[in-house]
C-alpha positions, 0 to 999 in steps of 0.5 A, a space after each residue: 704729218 706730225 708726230 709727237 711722243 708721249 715720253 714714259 722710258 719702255 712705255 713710250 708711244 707715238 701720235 701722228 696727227 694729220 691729213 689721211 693717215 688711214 691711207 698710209 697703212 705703213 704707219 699701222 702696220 710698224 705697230 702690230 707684233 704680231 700675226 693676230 688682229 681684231 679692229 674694235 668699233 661701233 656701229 656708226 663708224 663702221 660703215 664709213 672706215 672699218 673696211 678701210 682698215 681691215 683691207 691694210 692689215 697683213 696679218 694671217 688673222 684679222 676679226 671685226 667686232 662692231 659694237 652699239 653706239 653710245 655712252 650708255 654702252 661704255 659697261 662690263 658687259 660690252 667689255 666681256 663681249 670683247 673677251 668674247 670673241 678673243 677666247 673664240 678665236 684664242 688669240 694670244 698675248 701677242 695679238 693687238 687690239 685696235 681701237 677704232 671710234 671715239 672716247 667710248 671705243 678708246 676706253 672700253 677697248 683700252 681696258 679689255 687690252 689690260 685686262 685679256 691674258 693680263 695685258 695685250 698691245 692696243 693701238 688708237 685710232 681715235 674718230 672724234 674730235 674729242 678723243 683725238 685731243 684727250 681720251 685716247 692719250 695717257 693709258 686711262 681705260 675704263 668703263 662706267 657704273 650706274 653709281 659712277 663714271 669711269 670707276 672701274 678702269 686701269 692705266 694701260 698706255 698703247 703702242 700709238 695713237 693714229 689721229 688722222 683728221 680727216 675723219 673729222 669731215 664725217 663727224 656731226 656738228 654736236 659731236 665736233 662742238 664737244 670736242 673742242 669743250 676739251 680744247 678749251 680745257 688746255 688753254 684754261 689749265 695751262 696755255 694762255 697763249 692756246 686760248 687767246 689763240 682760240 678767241 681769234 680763231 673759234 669760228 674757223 674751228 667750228 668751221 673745220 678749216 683744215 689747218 686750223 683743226 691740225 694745229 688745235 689737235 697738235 697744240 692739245 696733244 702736246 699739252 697733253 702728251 707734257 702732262 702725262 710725262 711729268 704723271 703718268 698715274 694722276 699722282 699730281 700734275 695729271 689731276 688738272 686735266 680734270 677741271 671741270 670733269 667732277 662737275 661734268 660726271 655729275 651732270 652725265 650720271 644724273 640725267 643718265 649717260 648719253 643725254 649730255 655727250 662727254 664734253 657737254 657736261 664738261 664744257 658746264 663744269 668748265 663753267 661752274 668751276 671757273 664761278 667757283 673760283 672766282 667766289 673762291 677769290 682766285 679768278 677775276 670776273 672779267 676772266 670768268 665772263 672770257 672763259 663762258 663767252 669763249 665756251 658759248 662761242 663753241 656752240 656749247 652749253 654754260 649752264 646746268 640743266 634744270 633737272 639737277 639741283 644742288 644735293 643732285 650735285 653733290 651727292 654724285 660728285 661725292 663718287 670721285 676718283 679724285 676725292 680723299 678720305 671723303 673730302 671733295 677735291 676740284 680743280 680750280 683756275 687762278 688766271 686763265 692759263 693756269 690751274 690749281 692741283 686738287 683744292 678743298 673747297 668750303 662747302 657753302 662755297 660750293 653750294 652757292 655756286 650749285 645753287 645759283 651759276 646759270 639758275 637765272 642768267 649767265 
C-alpha cells in the first residue's frame, strides 16, 4: 500500500492507493468519528462491494443509500434525497458519510457532506478509474444544472480517500479508457517524464497490468495531491488541472449528460486545446501529433461530434467557472509537460480551431 497526503495544516488527509484495501477494514475504521454511518452509492456498484463495506462497519448506526446511475443524476434533487434520509435517521454533525462509486457519487455525496448541519466528515472510496486519480482528490463537490456542469458546488476537503485498485478488475472497458483521459492530462500539464513514461507503457494500462494501474494511479495522485498543496481554492496553479475541461463541459452540456462519459469530452478537449496552442504559436505540430496519437492509443475519441459547431461551443463554453468578468479563459500547453495558467485567447483563434480541428481529418 501507498500512502500519500494531500498537505492542507488541519485539513489534511490521506490516500491509500493499492491492491485490496476494502479487505483491510482497519483503514476505514481510523476514519470514522463517530457511532453514525451512511454508505452512499449507485445502483451498478452496490451489488458488487456495498455489503462488503457495510459488514466492516463497527458503529451502532450504519444506513445504505443506493442511488440511479448516471451523470444525468448528478442534481439538487439527488442531493436532497440525501438530506432525506440524514433528517429520517437524525444523524448528527458527528456521523460520516462515505462515498462509495465514482466521480458522480464523489461529488454529490462530497456536497451533501458540506452542506448537512453546515458540514459533516466525508471519507472517499472511489470505484473508477477516474475518480481514484482526479475527482475524488482536492475537496471539489458539486452537481450540474441544465445550463451548466458543476456550477453549484463547494470545496470540502474529506477525512481520506481509499483507492483500492483492485475494484478496477470490475470496471468496463469504456469506463477504464475515460479514466486514464485524466492520466494523460498530468503528463500534459506537468510531467513530461509521466507522459513518455505513458508512450511506452499505454497498451499495459489499457491492458490493466496490475503494477502498471498502481503506478499511474500513485504518479496522478501525487501530481495532484502537489497542486492542491500549493491552491486548495483554484486561486491559481489549481486551474491547470482544467485543461481541456472547458472544452469537455461544453461537449457534455451539449449532447446532454451521460452521452459523452466525463472523460471522453475531456480526452476531445484535451485535443482542441492542444490545436489551439499550437495556432496560438506555443505548441509544436510534432507535439500536438504526440499528444492526439497517445489519446487515440487510449482507446479514446480526438475529434468533437458532429452535433456541435462552433456557436454550440462557445455559447456553452461561455458558462465557466473559469471565465472573468465575461472573458473566456483556457488553459494552454507551452510543451508537452507544462501548462499555461488561464490565458485569454483571440476569439477568431479559437473559432478556427472549433471550426475546423477534427471537421475533416486529424
Amino acid at each position: 500500500m501507498k500512502t500519500l497526503t494531500i498537505d492542507l495544516g488541519e485539513r489534511s488527509y490521506p490516500i491509500y492507493i493499492g491492491d485490496s484495501l476494502l479487505d483491510r477494514p482497519e483503514i476505514l475504521d481510523r476514519h470514522i468519528r463517530g457511532q453514525q454511518v451512511m454508505v452512499v452509492t449507485n445502483e451498478i456498484v452496490a451489488p458488487l462491494y456495498l455489503e462488503r463495506v457495510m459488514a466492516e462497519l463497527e458503529v451502532t448506526e450504519k444506513v445504505p443509500l443506493i442511488l440511479p446511475d448516471g451523470e444525468q443524476h448528478k442534481t439538487l434533487a439527488t442531493v436532497e434525497r440525501i438530506f432525506d434520509v440524514l433528517l429520517k435517521h437524525r444523524f448528527s454533525r458527528t456521523a460520516t458519510l462515505i462515498a462509495l462509486g465514482g466521480g458522480v457519487i464523489g461529488d454529490i455525496v462530497g456536497f451533501a457532506a458540506a452542506c448537512y448541519q453546515r458540514g459533516i466528515p466525508f471519507i472517499q472510496i472511489p470505484t473508477t478509474l477516474l475518480a481514484q486519480v482526479d475527482s475524488s482528490v482536492g475537496g471539489k463537490t458539486g452537481v450540474n444544472h441544465p445550463l451548466g456542469k458543476n456550477m453549484i458546488g463547494a470545496f470540502y476537503q474529506p477525512q481520506a480517500v481509499i483507492a483500492d485498485t483492485s475494484v478496477l478488475d470490475t470496471l468496463p472497458d469504456r469506463e477504464l479508457r475515460a479514466g486514464i483521459a485524466e492520466v494523460i492530462k498530468y503528463g500534459l500539464i506537468r510531467d513530461q517524464a509521466f507522459f513518455c513514461w505513458m508512450e511506452d507503457q499505454m497498451e499495459r494500462l489499457v491492458g490493466r497490468d496490475p503494477e502498471t494501474v498502481i503506478y499511474a494511479v500513485e504518479r496522478s495522485c501525487r501530481n495532484k495531491a502537489d497542486v492542491v498543496a500549493h491552491d486548495e481554492r483554484e486561486a491559481g496553479l489549481r486551474a491547470i488541472l482544467n485543461f481541456g475541461h472547458t472544452f469537455g463541459h461544453a461537449i457534455e452540456t451539449g449532447m446532454g449528460y451521460g452521452h459523452y462519459l466525463h472523460g471522453e469530452a475531456v480526452a476531445i478537449g484535451m485535443c482542441q486545446a492542444a490545436d489551439l496552442s499550437e495556432r496560438l504559436g506555443l505548441l509544436t505540430h510534432h507535439d500536438v501529433e504526440r499528444i492526439v496519437a497517445l489519446i487515440a492509443r487510449a482507446g479514446l475519441p480526438v475529434v468533437p461530434p458532429d452535433g456541435m459547431d462552433a456557436e454550440n461551443f462557445l455559447t456553452l463554453m461561455a458558462v465557466d467557472k473559469k471565465n472573468v468578468d465575461g472573458q473566456l479563459r483556457l488553459i494552454l500547453l507551452e510543451a508537452i509537460g507544462r501548462a499555461t495558467l488561464p490565458t485569454s485567447v483571440p476569439l477568431e483563434l479559437l473559432r478556427t480551431t472549433l471550426n475546423e480541428y477534427g471537421r475533416a481529418s486529424v
